[in-house]
N, CA, C and O atoms as a GROMACS GRO file, in nm:
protein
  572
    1UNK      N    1   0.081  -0.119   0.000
    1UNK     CA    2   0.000   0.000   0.000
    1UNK      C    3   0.085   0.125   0.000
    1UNK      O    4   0.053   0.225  -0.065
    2UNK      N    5   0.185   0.118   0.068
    2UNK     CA    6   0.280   0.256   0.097
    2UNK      C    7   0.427   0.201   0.094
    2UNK      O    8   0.464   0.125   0.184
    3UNK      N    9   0.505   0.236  -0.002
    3UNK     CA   10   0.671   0.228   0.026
    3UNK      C   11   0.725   0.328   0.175
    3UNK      O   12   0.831   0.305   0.233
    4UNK      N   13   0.646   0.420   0.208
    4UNK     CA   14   0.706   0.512   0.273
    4UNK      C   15   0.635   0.506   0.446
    4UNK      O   16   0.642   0.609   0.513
    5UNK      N   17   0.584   0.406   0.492
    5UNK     CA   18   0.425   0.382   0.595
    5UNK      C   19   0.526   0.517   0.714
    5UNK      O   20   0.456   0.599   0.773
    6UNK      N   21   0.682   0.521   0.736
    6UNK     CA   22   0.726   0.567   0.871
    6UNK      C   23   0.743   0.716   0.798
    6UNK      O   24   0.805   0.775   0.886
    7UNK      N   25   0.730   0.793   0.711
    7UNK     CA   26   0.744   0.915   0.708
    7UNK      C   27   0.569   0.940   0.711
    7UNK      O   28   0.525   1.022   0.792
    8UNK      N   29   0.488   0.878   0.631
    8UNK     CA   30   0.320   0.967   0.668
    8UNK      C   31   0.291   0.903   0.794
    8UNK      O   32   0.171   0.929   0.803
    9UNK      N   33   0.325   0.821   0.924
    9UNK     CA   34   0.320   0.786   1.033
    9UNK      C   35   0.389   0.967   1.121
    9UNK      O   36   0.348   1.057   1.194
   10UNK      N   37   0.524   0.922   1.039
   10UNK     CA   38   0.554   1.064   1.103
   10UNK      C   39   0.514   1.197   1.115
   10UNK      O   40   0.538   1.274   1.208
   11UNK      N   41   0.439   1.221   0.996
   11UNK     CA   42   0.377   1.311   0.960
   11UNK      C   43   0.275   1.384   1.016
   11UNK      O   44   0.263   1.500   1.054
   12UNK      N   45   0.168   1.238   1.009
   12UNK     CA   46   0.054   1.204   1.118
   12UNK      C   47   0.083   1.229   1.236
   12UNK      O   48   0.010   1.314   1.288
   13UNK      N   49   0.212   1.162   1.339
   13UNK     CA   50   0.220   1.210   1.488
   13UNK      C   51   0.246   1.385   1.501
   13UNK      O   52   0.201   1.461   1.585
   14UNK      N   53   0.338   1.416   1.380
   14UNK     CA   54   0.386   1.595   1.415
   14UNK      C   55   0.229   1.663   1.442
   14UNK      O   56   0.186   1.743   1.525
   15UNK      N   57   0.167   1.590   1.325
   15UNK     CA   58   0.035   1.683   1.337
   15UNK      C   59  -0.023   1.684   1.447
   15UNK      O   60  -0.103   1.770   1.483
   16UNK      N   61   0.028   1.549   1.539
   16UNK     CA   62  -0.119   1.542   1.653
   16UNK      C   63  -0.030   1.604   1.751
   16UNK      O   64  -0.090   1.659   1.843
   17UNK      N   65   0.123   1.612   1.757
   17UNK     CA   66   0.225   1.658   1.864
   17UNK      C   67   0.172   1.857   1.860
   17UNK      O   68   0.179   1.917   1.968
   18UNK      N   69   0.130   1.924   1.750
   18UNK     CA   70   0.069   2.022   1.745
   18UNK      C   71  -0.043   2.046   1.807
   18UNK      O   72  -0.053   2.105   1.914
   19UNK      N   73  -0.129   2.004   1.744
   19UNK     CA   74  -0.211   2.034   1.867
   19UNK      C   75  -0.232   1.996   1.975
   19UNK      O   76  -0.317   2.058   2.039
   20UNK      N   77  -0.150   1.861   2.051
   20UNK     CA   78  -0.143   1.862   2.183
   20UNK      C   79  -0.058   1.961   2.199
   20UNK      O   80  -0.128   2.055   2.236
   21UNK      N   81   0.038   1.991   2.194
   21UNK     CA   82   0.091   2.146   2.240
   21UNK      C   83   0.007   2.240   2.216
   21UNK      O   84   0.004   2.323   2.307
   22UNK      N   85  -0.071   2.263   2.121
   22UNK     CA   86  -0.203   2.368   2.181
   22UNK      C   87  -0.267   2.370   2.287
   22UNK      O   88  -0.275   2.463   2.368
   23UNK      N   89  -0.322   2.249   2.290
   23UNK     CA   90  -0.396   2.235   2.383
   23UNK      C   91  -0.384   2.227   2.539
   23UNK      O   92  -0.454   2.275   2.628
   24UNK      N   93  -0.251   2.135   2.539
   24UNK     CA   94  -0.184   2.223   2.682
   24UNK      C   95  -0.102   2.349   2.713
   24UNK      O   96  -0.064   2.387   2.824
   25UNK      N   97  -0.083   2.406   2.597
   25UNK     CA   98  -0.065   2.540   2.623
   25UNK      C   99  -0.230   2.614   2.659
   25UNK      O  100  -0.254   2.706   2.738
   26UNK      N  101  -0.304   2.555   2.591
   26UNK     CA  102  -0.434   2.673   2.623
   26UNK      C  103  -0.441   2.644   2.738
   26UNK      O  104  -0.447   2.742   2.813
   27UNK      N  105  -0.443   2.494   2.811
   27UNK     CA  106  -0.507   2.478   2.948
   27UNK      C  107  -0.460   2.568   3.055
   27UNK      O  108  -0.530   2.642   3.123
   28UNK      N  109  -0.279   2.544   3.065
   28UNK     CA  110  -0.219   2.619   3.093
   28UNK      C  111  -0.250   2.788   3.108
   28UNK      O  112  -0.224   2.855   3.208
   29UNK      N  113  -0.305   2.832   2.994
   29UNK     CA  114  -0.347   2.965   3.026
   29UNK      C  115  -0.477   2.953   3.084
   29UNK      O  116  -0.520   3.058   3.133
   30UNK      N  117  -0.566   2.831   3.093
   30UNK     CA  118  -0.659   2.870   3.146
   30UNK      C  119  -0.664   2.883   3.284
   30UNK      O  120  -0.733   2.971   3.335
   31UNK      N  121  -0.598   2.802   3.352
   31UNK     CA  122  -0.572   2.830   3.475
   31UNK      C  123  -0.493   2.878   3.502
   31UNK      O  124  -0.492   2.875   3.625
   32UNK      N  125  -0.406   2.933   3.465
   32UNK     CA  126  -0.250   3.054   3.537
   32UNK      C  127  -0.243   3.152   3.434
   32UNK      O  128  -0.244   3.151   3.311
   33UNK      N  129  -0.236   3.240   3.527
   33UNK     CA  130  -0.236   3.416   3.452
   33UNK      C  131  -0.341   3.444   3.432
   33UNK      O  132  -0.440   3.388   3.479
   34UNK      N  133  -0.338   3.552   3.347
   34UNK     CA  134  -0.489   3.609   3.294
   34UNK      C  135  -0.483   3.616   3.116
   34UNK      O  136  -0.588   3.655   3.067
   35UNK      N  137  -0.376   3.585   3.021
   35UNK     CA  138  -0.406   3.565   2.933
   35UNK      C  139  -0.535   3.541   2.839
   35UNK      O  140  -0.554   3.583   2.724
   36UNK      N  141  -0.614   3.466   2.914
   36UNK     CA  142  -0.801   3.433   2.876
   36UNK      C  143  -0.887   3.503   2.946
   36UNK      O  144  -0.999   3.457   2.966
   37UNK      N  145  -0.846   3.630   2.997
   37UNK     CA  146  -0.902   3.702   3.071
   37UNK      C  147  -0.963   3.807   3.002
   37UNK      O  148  -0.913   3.829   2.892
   38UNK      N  149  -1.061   3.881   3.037
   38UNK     CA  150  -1.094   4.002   2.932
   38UNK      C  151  -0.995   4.124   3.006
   38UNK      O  152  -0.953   4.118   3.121
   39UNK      N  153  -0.974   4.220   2.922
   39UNK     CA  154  -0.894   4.326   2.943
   39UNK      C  155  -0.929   4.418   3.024
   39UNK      O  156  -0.866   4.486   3.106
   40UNK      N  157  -1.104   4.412   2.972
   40UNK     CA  158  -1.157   4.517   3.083
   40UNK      C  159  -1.214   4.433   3.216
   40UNK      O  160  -1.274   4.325   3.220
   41UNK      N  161  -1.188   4.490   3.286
   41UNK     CA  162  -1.197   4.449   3.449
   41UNK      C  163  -1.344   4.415   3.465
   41UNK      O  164  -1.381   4.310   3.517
   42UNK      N  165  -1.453   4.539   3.404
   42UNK     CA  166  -1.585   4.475   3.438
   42UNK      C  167  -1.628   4.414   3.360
   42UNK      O  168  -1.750   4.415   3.379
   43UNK      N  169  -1.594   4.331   3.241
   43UNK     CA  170  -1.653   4.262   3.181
   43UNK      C  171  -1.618   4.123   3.289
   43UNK      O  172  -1.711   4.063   3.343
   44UNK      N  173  -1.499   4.090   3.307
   44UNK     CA  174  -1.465   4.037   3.434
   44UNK      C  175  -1.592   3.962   3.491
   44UNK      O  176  -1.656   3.856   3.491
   45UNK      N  177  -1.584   4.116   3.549
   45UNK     CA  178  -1.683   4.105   3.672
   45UNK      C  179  -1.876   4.101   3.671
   45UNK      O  180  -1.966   4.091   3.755
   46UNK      N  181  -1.863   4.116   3.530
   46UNK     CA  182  -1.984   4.125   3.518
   46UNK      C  183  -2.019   3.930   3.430
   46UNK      O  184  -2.118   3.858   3.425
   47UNK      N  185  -1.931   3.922   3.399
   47UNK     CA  186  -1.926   3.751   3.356
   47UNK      C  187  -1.914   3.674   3.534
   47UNK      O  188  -1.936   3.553   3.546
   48UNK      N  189  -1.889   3.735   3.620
   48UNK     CA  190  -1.899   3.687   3.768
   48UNK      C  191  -2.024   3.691   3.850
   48UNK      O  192  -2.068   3.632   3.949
   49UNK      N  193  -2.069   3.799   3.759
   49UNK     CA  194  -2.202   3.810   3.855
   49UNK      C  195  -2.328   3.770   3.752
   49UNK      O  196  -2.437   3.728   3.791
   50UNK      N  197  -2.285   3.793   3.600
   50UNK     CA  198  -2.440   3.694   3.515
   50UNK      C  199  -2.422   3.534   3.565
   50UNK      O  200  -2.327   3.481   3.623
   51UNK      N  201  -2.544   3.478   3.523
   51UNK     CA  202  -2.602   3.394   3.527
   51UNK      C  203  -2.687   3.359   3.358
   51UNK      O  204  -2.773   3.425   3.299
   52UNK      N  205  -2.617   3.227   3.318
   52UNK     CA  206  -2.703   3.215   3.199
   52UNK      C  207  -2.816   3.168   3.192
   52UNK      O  208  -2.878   3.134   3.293
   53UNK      N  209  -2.866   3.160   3.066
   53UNK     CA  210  -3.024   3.155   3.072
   53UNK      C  211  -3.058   3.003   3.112
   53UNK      O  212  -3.151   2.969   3.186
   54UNK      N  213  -2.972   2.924   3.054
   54UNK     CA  214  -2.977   2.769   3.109
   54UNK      C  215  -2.982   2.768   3.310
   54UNK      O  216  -3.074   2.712   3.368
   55UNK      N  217  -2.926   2.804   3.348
   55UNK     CA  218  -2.868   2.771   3.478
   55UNK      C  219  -2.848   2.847   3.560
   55UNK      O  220  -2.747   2.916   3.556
   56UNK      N  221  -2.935   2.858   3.656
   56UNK     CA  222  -2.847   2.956   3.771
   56UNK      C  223  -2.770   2.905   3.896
   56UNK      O  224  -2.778   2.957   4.007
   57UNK      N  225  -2.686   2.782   3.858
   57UNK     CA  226  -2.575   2.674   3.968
   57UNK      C  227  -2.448   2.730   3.891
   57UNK      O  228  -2.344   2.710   3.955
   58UNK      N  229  -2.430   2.793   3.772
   58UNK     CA  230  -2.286   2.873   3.778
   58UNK      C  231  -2.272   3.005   3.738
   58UNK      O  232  -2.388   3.044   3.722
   59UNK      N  233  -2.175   3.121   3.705
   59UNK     CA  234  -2.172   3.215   3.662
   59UNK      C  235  -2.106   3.176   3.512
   59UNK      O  236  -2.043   3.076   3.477
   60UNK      N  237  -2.155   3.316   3.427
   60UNK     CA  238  -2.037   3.302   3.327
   60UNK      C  239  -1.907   3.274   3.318
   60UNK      O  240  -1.845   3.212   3.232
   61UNK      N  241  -1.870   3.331   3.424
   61UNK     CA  242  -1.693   3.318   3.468
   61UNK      C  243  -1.657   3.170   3.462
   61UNK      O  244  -1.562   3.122   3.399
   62UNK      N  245  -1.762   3.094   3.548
   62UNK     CA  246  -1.708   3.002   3.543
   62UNK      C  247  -1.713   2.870   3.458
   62UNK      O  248  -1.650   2.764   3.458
   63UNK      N  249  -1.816   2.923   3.386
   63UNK     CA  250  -1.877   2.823   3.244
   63UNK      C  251  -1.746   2.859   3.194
   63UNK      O  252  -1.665   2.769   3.173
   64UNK      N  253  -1.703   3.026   3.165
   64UNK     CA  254  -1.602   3.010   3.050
   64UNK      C  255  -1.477   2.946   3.074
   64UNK      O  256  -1.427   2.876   2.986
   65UNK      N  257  -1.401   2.968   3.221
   65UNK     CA  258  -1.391   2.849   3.234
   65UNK      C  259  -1.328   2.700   3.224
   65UNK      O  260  -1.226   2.630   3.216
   66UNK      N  261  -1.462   2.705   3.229
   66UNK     CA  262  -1.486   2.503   3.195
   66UNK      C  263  -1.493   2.535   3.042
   66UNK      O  264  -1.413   2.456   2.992
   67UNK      N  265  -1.516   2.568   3.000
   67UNK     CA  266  -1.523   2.561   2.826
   67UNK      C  267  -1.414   2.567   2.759
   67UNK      O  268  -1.385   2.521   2.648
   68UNK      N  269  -1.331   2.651   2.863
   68UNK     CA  270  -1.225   2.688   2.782
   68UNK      C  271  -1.127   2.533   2.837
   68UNK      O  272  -1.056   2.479   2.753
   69UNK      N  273  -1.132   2.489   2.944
   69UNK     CA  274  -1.071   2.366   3.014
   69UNK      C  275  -1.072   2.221   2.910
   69UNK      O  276  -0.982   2.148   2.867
   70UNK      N  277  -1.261   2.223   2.893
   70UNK     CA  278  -1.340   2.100   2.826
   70UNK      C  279  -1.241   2.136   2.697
   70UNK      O  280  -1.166   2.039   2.679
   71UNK      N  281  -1.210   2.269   2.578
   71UNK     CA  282  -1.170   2.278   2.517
   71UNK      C  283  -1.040   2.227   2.442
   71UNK      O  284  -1.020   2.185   2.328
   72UNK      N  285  -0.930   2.257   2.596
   72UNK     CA  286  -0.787   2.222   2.568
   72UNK      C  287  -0.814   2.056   2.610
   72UNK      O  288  -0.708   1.994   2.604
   73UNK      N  289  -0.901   1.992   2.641
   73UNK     CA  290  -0.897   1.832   2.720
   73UNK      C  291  -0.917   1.760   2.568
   73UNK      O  292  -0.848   1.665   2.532
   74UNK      N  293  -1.027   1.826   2.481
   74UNK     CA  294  -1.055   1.805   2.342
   74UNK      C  295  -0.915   1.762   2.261
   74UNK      O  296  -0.899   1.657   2.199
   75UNK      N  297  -0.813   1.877   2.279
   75UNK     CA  298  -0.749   1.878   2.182
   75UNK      C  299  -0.626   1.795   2.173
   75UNK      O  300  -0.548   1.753   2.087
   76UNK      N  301  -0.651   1.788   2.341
   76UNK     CA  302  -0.485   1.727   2.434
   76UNK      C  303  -0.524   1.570   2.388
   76UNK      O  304  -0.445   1.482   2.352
   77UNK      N  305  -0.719   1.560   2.406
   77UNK     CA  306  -0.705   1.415   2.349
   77UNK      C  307  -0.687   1.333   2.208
   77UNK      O  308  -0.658   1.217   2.178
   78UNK      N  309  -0.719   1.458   2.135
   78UNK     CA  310  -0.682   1.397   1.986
   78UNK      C  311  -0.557   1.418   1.957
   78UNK      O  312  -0.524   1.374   1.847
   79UNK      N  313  -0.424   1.507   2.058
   79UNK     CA  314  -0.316   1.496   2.002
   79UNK      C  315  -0.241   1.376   2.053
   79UNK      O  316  -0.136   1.350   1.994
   80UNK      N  317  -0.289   1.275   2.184
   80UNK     CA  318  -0.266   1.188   2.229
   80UNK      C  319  -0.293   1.075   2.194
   80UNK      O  320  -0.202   0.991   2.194
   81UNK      N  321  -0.463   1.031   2.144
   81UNK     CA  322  -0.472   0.971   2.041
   81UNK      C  323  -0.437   0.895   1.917
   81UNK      O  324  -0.447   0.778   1.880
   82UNK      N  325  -0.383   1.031   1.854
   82UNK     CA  326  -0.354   1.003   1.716
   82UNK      C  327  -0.215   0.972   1.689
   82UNK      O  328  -0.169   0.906   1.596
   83UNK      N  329  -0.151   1.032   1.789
   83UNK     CA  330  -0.009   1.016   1.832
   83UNK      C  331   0.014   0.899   1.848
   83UNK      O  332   0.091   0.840   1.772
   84UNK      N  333  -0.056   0.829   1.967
   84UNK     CA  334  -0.059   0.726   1.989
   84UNK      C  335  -0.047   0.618   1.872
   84UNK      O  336   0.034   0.525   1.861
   85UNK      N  337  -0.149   0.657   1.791
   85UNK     CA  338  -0.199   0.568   1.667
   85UNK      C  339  -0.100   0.543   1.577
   85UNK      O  340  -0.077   0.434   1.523
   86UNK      N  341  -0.018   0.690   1.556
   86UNK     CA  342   0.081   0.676   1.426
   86UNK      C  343   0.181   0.650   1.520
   86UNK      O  344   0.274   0.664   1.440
   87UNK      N  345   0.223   0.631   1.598
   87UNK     CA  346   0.369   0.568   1.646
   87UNK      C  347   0.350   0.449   1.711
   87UNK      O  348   0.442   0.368   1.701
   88UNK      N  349   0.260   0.420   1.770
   88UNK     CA  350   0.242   0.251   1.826
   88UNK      C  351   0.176   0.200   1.753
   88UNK      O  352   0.243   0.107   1.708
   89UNK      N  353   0.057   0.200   1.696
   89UNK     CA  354  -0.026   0.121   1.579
   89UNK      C  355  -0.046   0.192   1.435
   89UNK      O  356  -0.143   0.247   1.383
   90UNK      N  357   0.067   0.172   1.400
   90UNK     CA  358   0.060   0.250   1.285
   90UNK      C  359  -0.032   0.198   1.174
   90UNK      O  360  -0.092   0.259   1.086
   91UNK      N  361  -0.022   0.001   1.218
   91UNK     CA  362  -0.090  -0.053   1.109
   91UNK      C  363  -0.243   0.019   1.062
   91UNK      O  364  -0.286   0.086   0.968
   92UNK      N  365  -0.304  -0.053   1.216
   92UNK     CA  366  -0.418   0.011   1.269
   92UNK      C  367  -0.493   0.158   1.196
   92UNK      O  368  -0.585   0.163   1.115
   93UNK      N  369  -0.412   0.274   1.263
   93UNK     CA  370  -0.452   0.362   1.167
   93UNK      C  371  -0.431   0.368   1.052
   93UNK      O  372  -0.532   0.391   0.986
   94UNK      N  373  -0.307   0.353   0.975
   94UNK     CA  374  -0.340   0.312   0.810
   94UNK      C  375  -0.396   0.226   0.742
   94UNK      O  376  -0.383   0.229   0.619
   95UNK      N  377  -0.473   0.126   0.806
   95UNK     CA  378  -0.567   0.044   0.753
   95UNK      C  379  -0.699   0.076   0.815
   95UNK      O  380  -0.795  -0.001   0.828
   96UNK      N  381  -0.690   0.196   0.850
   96UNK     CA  382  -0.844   0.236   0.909
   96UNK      C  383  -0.909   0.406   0.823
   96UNK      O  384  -0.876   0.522   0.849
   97UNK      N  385  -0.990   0.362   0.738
   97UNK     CA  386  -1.043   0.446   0.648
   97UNK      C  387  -1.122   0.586   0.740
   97UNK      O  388  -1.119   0.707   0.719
   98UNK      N  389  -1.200   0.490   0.863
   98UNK     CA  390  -1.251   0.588   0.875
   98UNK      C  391  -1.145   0.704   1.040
   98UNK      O  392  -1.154   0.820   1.080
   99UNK      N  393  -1.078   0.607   1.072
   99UNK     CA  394  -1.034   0.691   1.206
   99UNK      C  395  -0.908   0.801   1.103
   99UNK      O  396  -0.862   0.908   1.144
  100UNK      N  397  -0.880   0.746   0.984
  100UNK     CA  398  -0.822   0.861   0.873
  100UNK      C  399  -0.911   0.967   0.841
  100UNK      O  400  -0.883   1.087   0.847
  101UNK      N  401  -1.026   0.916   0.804
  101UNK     CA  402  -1.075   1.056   0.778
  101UNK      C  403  -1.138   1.147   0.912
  101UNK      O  404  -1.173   1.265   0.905
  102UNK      N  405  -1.142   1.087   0.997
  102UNK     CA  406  -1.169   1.140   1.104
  102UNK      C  407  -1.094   1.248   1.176
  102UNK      O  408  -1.130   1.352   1.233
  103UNK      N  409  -0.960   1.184   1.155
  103UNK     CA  410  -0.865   1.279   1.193
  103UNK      C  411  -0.881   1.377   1.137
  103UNK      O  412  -0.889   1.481   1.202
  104UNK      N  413  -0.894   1.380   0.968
  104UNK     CA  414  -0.872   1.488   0.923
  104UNK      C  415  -1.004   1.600   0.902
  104UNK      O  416  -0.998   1.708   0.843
  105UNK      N  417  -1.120   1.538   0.966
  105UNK     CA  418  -1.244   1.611   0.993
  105UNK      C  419  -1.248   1.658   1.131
  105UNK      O  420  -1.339   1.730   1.173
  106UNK      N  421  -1.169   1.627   1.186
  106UNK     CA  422  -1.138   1.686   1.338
  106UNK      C  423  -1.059   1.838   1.333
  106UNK      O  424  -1.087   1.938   1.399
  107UNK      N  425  -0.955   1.819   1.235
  107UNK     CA  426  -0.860   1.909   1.203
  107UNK      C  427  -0.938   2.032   1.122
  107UNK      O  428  -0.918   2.151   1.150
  108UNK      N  429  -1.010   1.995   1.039
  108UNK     CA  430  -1.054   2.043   0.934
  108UNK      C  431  -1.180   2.146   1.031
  108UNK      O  432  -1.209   2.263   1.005
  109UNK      N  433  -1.240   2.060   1.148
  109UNK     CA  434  -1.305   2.158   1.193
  109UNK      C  435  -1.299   2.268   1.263
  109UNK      O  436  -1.368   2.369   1.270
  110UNK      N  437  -1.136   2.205   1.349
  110UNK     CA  438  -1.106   2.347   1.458
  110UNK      C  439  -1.020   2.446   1.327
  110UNK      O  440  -1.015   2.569   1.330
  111UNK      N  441  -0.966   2.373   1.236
  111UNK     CA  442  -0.952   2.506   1.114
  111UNK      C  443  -1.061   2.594   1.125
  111UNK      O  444  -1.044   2.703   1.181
  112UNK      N  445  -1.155   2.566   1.085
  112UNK     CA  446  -1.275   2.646   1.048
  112UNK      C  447  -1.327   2.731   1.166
  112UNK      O  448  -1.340   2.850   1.138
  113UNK      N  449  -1.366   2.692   1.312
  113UNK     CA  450  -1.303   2.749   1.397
  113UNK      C  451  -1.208   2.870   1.428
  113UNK      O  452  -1.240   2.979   1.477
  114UNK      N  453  -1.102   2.835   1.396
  114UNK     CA  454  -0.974   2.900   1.458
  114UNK      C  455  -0.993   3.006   1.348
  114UNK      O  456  -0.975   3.117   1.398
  115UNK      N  457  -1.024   3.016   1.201
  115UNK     CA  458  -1.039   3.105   1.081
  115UNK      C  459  -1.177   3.174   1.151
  115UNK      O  460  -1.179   3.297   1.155
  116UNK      N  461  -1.265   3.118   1.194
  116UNK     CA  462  -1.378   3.174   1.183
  116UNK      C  463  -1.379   3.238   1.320
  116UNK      O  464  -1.477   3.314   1.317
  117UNK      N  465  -1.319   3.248   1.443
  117UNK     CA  466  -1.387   3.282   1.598
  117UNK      C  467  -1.219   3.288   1.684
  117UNK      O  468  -1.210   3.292   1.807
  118UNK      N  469  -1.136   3.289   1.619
  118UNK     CA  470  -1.001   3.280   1.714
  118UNK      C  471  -0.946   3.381   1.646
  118UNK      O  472  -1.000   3.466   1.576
  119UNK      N  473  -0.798   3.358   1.682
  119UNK     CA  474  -0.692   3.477   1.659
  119UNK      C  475  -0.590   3.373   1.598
  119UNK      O  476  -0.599   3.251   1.583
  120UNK      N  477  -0.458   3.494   1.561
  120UNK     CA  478  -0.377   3.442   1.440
  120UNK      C  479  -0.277   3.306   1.435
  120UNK      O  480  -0.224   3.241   1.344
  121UNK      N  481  -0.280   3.295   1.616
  121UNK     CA  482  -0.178   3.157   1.640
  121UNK      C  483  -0.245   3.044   1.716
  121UNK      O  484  -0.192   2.934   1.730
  122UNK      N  485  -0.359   3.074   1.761
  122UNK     CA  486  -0.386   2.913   1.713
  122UNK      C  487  -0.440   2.878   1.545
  122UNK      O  488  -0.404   2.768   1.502
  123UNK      N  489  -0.498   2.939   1.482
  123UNK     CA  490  -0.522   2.945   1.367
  123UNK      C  491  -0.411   2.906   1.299
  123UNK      O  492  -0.422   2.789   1.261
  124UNK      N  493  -0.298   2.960   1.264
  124UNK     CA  494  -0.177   2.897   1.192
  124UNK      C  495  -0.132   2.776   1.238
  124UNK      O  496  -0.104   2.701   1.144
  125UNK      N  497  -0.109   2.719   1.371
  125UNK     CA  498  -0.075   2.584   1.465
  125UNK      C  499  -0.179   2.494   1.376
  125UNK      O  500  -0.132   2.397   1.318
  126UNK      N  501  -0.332   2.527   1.364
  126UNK     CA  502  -0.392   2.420   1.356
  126UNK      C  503  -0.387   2.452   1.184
  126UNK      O  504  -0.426   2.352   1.123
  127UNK      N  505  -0.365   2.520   1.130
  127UNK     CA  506  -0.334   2.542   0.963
  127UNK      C  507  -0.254   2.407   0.918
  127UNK      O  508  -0.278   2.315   0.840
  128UNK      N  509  -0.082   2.461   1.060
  128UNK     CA  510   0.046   2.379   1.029
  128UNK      C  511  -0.022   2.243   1.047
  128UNK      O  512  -0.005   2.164   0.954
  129UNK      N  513  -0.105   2.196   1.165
  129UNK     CA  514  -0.143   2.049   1.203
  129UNK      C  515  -0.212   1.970   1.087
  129UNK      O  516  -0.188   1.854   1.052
  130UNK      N  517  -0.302   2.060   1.034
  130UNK     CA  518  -0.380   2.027   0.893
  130UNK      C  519  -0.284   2.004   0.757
  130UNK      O  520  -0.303   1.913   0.676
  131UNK      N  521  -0.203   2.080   0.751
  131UNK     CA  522  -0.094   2.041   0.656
  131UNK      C  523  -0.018   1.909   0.681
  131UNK      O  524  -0.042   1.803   0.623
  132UNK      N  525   0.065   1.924   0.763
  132UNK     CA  526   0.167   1.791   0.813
  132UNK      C  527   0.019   1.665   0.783
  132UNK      O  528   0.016   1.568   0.707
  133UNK      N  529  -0.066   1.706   0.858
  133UNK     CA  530  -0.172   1.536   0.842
  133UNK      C  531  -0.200   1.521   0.716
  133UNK      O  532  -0.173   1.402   0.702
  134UNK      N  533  -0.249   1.574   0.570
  134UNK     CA  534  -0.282   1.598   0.484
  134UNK      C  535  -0.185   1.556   0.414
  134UNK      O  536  -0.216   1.471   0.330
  135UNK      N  537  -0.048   1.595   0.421
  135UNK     CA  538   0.098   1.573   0.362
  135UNK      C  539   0.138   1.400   0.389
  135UNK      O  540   0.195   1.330   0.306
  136UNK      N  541   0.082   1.340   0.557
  136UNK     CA  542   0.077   1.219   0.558
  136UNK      C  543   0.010   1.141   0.504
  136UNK      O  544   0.048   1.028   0.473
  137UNK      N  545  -0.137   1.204   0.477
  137UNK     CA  546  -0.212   1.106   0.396
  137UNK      C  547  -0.186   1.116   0.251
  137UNK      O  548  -0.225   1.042   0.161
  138UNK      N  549  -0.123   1.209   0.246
  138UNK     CA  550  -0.110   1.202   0.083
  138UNK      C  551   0.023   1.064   0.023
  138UNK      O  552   0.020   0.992  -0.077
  139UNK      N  553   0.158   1.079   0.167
  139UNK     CA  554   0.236   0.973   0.158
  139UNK      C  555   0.188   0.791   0.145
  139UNK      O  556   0.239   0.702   0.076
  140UNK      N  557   0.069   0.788   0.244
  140UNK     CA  558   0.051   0.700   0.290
  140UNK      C  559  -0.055   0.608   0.138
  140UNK      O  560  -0.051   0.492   0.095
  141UNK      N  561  -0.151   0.749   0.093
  141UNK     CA  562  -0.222   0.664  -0.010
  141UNK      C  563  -0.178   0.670  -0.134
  141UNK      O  564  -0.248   0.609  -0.214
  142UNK      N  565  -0.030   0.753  -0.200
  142UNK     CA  566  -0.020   0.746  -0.292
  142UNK      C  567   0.152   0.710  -0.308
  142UNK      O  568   0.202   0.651  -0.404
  143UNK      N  569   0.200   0.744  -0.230
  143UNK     CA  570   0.304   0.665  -0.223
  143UNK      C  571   0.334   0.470  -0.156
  143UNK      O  572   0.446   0.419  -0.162
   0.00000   0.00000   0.00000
């Protein structure tokens, strides 16, 4: 199927080694510093004291949060995952049609994401992650 299975294996892990370094970099900011913080103080504080329309057992503050937490846990797990996949079962994932395209519908979505609702560096990280995976599958099915 592939003369080349350990360079789009490799390819495949850089991509997922990216966004797990996103993703524990975001966590990281989510809990230390204020990096994910708003600039102005009372928006702050006023995300401390709303209550959303779902729920009044948390504040905004602290939904965002968990969202932003649930977020980096997302990403830490598909870079662990897939990582996993292309360096210990490499067979596995290259004989698996759909956890291939999956990956790359995973990628493909926080692209769209990160273009559509983020800023310029996670957007390029998950650009670079989408390339390197894309560049592997291209090794893997046509080489």
């Amino acid at each position: 199927m592939n003369s080349s299975p350990t360079l789009a294996m490799l390819l495949l892990a850089a991509s997922a080694l990216v966004i797990l370094a996103l993703g524990s970099l975001h966590l990281l900011f989510t809990f230390r510093g204020t990096r994910l913080h708003p600039r102005d103080a009372n928006v702050r504080a006023g995300m401390e004291a709303g209550l959303p329309v779902l729920t009044r057992e948390t504040t905004m503050w602290r939904a965002w949060i968990g969202f932003n937490a649930s977020h980096s846990y997302g990403a830490m797990l598909f870079g662990l995952v897939w990582g996993h996949l292309a360096l210990a079962q490499p067979a596995l994932l290259a004989q698996s049609p759909f956890l291939l395209a999956l990956g790359l519908a995973v990628l493909l979505a926080y692209l769209h994401l990160g273009w559509r609702y983020w800023f310029s560096v996670p957007f390029r990280g998950i650009a670079l992650a989408t390339l390197l995976y894309v560049a592997g599958l291209v090794d893997l099915l046509l080489f």
